[in-house]
MOPAC internal coordinates of N, CA, C and O (Angstrom, degrees):
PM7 1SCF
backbone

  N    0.0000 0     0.00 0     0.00 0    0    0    0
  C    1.4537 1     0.00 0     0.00 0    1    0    0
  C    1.5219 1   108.44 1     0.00 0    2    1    0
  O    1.2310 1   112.09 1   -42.57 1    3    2    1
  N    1.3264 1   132.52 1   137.43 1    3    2    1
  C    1.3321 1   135.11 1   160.95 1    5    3    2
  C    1.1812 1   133.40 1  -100.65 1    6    5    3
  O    1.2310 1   118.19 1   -67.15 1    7    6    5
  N    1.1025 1   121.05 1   112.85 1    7    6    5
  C    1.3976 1   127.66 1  -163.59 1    9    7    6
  C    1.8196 1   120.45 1   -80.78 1   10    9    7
  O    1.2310 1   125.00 1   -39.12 1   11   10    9
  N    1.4975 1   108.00 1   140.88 1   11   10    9
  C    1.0419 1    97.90 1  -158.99 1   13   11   10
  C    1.6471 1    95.51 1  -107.41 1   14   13   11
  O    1.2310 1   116.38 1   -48.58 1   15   14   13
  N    1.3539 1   124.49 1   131.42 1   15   14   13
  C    1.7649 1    95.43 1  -163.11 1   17   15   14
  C    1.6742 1    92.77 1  -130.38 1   18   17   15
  O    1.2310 1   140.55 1   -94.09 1   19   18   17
  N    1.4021 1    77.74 1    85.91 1   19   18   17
  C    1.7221 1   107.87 1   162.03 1   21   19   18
  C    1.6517 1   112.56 1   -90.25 1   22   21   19
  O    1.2310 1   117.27 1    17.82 1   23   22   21
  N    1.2029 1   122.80 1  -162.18 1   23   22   21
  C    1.2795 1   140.67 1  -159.47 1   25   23   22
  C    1.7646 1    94.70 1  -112.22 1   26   25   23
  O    1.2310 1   119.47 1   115.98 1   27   26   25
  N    1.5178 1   118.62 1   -64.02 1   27   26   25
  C    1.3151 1   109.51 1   171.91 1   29   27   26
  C    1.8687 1   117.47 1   -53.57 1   30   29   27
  O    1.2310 1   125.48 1   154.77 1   31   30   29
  N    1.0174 1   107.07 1   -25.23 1   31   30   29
  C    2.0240 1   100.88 1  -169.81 1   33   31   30
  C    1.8648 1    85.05 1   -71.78 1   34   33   31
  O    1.2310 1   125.12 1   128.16 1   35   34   33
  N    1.4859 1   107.78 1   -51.84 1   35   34   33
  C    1.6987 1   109.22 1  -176.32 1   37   35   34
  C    1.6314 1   109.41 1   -36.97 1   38   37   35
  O    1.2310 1   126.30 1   121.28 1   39   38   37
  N    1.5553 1   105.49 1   -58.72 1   39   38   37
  C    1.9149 1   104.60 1   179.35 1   41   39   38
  C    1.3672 1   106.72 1   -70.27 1   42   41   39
  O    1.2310 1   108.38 1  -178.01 1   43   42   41
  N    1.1824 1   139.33 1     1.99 1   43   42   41
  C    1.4621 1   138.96 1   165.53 1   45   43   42
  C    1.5514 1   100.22 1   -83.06 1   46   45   43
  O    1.2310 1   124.33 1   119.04 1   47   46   45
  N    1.2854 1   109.29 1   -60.96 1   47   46   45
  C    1.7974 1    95.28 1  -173.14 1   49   47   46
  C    1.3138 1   104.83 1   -73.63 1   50   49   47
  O    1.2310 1   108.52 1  -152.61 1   51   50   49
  N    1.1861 1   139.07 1    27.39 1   51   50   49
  C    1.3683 1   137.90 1  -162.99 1   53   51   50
  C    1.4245 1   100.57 1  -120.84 1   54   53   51
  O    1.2310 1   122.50 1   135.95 1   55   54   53
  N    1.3730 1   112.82 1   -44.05 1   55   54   53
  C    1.6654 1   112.16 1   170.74 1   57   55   54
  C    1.4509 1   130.62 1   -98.60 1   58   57   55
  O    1.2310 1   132.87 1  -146.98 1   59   58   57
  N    1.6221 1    92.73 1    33.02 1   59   58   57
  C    1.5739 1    96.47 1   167.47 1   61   59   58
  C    1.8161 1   101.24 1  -104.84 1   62   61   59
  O    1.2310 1   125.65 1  -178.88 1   63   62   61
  N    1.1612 1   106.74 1     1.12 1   63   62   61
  C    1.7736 1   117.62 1  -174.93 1   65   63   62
  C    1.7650 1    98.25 1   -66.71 1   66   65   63
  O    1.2310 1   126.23 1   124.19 1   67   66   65
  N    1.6160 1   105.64 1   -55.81 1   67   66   65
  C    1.5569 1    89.87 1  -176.55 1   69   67   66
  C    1.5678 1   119.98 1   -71.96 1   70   69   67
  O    1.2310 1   121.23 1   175.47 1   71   70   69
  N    1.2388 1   115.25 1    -4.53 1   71   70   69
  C    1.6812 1   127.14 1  -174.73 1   73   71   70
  C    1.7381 1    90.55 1   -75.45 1   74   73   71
  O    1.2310 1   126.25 1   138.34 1   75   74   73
  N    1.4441 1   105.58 1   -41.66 1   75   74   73
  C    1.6543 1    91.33 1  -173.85 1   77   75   74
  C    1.6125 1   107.14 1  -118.43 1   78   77   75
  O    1.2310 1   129.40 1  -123.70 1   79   78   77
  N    1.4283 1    99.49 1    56.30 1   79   78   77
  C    1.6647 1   111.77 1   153.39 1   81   79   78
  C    1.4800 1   112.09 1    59.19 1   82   81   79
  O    1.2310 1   119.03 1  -165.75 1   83   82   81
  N    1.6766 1   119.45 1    14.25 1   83   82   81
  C    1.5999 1   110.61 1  -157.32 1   85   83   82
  C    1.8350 1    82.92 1  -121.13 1   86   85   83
  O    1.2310 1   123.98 1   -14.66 1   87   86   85
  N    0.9711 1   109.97 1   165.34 1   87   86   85
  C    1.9271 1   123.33 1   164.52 1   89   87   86
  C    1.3861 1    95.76 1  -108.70 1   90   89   87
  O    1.2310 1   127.72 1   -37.11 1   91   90   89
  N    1.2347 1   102.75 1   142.89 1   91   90   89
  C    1.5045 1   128.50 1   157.96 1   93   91   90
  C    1.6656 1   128.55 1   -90.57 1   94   93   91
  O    1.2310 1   122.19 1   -72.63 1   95   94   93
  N    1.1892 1   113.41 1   107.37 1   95   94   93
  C    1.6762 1    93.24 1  -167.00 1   97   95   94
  C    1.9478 1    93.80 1  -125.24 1   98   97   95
  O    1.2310 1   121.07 1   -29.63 1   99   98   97
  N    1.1680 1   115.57 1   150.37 1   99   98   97
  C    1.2041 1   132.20 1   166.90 1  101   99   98
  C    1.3448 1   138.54 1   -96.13 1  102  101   99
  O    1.2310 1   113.91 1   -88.68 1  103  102  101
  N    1.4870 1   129.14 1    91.32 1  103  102  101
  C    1.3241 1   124.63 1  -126.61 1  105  103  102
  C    1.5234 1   105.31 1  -115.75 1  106  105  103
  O    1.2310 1    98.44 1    -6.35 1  107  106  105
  N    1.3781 1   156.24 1   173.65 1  107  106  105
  C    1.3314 1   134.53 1    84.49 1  109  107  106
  C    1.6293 1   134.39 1   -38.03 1  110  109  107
  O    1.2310 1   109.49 1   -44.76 1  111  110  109
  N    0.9334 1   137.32 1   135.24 1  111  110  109
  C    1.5843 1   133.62 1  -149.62 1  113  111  110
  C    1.5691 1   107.60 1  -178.65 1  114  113  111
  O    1.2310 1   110.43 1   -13.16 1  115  114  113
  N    1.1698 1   135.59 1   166.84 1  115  114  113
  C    1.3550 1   147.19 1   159.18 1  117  115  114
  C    1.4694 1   111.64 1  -104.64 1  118  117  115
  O    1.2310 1   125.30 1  -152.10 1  119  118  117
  N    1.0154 1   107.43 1    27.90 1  119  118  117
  C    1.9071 1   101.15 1  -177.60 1  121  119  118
  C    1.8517 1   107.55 1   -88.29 1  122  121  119
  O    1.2310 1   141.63 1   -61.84 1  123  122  121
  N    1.6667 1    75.61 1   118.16 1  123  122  121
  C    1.6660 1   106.41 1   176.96 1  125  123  122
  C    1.5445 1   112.76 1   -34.57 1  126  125  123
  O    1.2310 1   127.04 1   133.96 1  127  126  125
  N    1.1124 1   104.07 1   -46.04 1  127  126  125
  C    1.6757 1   116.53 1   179.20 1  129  127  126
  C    1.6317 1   100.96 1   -86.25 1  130  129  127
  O    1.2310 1   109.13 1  -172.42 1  131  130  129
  N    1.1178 1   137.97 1     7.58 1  131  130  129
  C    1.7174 1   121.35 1  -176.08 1  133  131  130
  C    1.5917 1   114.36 1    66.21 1  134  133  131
  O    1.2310 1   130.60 1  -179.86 1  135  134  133
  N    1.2468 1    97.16 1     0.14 1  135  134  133
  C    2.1415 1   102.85 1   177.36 1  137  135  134
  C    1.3723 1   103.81 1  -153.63 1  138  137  135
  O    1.2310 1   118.38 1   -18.25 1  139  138  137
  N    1.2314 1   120.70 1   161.75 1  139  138  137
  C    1.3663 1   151.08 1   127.67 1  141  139  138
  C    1.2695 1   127.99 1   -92.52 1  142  141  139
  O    1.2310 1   117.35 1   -43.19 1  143  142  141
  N    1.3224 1   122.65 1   136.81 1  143  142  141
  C    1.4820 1   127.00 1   163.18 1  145  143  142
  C    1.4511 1   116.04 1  -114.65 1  146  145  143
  O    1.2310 1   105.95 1   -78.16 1  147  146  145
  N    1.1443 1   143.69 1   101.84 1  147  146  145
  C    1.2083 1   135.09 1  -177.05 1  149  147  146
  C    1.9673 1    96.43 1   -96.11 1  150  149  147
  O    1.2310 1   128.35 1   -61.39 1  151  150  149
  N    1.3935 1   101.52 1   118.61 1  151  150  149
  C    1.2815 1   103.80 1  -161.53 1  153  151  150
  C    1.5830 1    86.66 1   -97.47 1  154  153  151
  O    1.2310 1   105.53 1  -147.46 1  155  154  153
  N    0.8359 1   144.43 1    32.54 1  155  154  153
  C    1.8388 1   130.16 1  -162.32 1  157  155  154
  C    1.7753 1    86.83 1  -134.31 1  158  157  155
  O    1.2310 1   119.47 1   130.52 1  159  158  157
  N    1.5105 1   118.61 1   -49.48 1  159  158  157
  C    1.2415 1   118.07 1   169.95 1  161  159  158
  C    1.7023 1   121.20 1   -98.80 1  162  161  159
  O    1.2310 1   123.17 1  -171.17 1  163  162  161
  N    1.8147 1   111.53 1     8.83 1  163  162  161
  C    1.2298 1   103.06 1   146.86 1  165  163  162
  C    1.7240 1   108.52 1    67.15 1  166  165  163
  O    1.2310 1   139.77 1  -138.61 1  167  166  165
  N    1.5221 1    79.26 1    41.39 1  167  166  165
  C    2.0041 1    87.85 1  -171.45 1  169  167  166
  C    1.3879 1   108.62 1  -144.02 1  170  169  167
  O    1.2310 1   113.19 1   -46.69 1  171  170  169
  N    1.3336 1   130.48 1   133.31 1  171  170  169
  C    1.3820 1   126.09 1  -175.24 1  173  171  170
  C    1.4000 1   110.93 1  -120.84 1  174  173  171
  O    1.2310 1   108.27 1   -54.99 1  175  174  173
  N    0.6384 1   139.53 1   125.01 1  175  174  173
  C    1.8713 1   168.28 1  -158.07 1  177  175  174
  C    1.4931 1   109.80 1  -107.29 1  178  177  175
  O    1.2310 1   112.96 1   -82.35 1  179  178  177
  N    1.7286 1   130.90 1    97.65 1  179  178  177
  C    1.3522 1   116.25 1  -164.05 1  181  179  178
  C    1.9169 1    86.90 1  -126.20 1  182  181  179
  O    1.2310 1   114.46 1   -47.32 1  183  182  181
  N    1.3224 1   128.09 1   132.68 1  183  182  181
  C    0.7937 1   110.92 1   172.03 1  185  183  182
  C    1.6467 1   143.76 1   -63.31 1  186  185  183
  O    1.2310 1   128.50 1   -42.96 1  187  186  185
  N    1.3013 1   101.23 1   137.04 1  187  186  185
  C    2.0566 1    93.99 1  -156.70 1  189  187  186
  C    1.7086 1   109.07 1   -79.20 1  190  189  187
  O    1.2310 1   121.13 1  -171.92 1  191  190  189
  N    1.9670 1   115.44 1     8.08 1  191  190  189
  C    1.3088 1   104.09 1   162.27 1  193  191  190
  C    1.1275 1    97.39 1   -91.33 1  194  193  191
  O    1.2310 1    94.68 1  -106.62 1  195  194  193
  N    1.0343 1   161.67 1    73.38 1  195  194  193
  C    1.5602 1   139.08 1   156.85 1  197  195  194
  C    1.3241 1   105.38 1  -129.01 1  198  197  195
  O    1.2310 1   119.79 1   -30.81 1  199  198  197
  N    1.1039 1   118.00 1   149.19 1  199  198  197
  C    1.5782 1   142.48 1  -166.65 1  201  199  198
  C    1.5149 1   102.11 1   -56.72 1  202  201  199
  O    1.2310 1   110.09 1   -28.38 1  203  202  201
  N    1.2371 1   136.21 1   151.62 1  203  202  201
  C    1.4889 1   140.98 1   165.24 1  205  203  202
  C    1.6528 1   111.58 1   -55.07 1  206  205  203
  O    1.2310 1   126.19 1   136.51 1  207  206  205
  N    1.4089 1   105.70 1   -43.49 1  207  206  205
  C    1.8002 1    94.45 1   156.93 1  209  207  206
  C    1.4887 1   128.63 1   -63.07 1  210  209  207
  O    1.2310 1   126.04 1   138.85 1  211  210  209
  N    1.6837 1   105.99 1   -41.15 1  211  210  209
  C    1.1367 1   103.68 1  -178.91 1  213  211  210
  C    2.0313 1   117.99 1   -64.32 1  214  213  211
  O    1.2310 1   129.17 1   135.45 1  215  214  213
  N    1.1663 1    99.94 1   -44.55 1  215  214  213
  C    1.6750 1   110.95 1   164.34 1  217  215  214
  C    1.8858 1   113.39 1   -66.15 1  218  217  215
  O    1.2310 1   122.36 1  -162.97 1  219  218  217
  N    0.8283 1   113.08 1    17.03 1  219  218  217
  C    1.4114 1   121.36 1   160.70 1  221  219  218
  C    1.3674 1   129.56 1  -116.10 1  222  221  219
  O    1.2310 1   121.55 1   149.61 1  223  222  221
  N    1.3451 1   114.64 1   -30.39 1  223  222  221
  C    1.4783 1   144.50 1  -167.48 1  225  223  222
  C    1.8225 1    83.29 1   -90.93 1  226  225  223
  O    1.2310 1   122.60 1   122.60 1  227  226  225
  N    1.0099 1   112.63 1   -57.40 1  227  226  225
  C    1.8365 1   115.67 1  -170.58 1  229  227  226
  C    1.3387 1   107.30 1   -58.88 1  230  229  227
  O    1.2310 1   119.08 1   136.52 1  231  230  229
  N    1.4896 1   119.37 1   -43.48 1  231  230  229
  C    1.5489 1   125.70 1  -173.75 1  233  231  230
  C    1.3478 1   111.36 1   -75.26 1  234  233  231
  O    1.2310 1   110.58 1   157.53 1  235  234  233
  N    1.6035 1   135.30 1   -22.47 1  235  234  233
  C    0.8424 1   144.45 1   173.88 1  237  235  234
  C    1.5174 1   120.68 1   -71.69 1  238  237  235
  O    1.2310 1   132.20 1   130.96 1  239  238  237
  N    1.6421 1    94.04 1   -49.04 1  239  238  237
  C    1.8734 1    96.57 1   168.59 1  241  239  238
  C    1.3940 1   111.19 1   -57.22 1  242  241  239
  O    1.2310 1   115.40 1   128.32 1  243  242  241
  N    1.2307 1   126.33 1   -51.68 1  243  242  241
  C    0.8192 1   134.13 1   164.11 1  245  243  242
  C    1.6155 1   149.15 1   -19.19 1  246  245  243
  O    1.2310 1   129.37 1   115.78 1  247  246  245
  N    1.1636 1    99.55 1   -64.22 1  247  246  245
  C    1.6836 1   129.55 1   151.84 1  249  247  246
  C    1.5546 1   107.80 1   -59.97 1  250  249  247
  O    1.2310 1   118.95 1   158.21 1  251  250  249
  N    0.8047 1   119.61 1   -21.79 1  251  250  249
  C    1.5211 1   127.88 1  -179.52 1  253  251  250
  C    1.2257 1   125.13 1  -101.84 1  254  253  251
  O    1.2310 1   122.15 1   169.50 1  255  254  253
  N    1.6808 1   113.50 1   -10.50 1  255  254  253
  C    1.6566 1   114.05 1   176.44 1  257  255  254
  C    1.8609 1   104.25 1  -108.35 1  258  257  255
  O    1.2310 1   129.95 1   165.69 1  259  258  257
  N    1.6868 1    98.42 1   -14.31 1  259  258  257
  C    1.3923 1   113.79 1   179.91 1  261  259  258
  C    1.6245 1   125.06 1   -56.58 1  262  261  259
  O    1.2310 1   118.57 1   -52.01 1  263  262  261
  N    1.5273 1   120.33 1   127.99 1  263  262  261
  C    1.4365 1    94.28 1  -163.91 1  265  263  262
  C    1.5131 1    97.71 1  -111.79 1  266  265  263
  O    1.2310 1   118.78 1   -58.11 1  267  266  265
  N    1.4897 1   119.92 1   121.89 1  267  266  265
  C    1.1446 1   101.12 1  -158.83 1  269  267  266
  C    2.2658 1   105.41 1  -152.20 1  270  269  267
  O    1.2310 1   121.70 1   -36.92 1  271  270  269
  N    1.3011 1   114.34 1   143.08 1  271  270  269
  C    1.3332 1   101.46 1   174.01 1  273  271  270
  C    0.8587 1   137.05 1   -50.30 1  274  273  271
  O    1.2310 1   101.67 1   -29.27 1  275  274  273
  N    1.5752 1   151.04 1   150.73 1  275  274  273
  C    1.5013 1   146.18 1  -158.29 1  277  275  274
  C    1.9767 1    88.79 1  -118.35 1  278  277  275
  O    1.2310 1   111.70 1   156.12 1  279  278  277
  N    1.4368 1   133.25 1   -23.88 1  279  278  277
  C    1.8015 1   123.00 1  -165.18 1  281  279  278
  C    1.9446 1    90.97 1   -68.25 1  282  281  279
  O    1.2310 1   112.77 1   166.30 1  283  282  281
  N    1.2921 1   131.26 1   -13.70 1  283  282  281
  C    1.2777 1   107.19 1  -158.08 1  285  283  282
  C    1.1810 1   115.15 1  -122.51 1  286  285  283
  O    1.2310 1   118.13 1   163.30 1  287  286  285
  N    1.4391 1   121.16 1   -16.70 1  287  286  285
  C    2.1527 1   138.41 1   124.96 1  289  287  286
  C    1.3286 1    98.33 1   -21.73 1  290  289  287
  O    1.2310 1   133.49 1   -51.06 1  291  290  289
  N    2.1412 1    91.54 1   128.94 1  291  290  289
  C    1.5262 1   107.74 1   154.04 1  293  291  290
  C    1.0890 1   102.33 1   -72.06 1  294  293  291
  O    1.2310 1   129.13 1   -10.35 1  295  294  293
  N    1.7689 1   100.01 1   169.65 1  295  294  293
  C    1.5021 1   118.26 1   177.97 1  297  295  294
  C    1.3508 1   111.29 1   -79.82 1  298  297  295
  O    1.2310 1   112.52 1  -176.87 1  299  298  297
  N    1.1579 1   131.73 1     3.13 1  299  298  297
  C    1.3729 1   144.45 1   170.05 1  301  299  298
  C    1.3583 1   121.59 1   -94.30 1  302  301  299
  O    1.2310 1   123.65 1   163.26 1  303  302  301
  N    1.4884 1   110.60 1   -16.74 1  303  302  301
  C    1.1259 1   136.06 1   175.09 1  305  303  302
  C    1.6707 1   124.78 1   -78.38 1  306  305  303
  O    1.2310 1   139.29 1   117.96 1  307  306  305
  N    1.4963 1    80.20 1   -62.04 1  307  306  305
  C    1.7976 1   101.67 1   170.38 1  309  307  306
  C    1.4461 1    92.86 1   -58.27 1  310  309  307
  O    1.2310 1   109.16 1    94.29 1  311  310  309
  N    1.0862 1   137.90 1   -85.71 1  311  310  309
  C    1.5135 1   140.29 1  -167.43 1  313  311  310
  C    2.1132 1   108.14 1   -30.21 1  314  313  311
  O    1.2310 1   123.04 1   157.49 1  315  314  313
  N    1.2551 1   111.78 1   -22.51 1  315  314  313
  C    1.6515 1    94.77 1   160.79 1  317  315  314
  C    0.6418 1   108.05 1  -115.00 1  318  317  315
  O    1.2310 1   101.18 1  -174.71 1  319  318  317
  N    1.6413 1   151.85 1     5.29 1  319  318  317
  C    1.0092 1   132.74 1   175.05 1  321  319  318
  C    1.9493 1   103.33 1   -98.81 1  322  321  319
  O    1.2310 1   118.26 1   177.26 1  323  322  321
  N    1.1497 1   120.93 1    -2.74 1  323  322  321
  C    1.3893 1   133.36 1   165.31 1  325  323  322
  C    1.2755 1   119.80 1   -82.89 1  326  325  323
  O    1.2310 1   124.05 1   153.17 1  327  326  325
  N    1.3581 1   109.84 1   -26.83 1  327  326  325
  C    1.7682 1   129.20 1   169.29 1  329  327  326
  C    1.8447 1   108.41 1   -72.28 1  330  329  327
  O    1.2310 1   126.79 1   140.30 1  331  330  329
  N    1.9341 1   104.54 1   -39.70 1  331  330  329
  C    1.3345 1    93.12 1  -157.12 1  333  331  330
  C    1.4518 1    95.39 1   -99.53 1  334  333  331
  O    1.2310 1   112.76 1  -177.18 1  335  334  333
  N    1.5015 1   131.28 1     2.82 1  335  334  333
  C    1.5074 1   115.24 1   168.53 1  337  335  334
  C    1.1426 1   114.88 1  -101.72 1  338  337  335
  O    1.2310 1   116.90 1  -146.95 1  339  338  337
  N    1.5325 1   123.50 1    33.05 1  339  338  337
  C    1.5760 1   135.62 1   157.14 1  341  339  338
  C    1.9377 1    92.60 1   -81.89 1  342  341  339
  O    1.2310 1   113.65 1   164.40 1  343  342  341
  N    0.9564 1   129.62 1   -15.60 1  343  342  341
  C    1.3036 1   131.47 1  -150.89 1  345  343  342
  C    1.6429 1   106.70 1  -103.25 1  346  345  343
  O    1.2310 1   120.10 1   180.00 1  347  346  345

């Protein structure tokens, strides 16, 4: 799949966060990795200098290390996040 890393694909992976119970917040930070996940408060921290690729590329790892139920994802949802763990 090739990703197109616009601003709309970004608010697409952006509203699969409330499908899986987590907030998305956009931070200044020093995190070594460009994120935090605080999985206990279910909140992810992406840093707010990073490029629209780079904040896409992060949300994606992301979504992808996340362990999380598929019954409570839209079907619009499931459908990129089925696209982005070919990746």
């Amino acid at each position: 799949m090739e990703l197109k890393y616009t601003k709309q694909f970004q608010k697409k992976l952006e509203n699969i966060f409330p499908d899986l119970e987590y907030r998305l917040r956009y931070e200044k930070g020093n995190f070594k990795s460009g994120f935090c996940v605080l999985r206990d408060e279910k909140v992810v921290i992406i840093n707010k200098y990073y490029t629209t690729e780079g904040k896409i590329n992060t949300i994606i790892k992301i979504l992808n290390s996340l362990n999380y139920s598929f019954k409570n994802i839209k079907e619009e949802n499931l459908q990129i996040l089925n696209k982005i763990k070919l990746i």
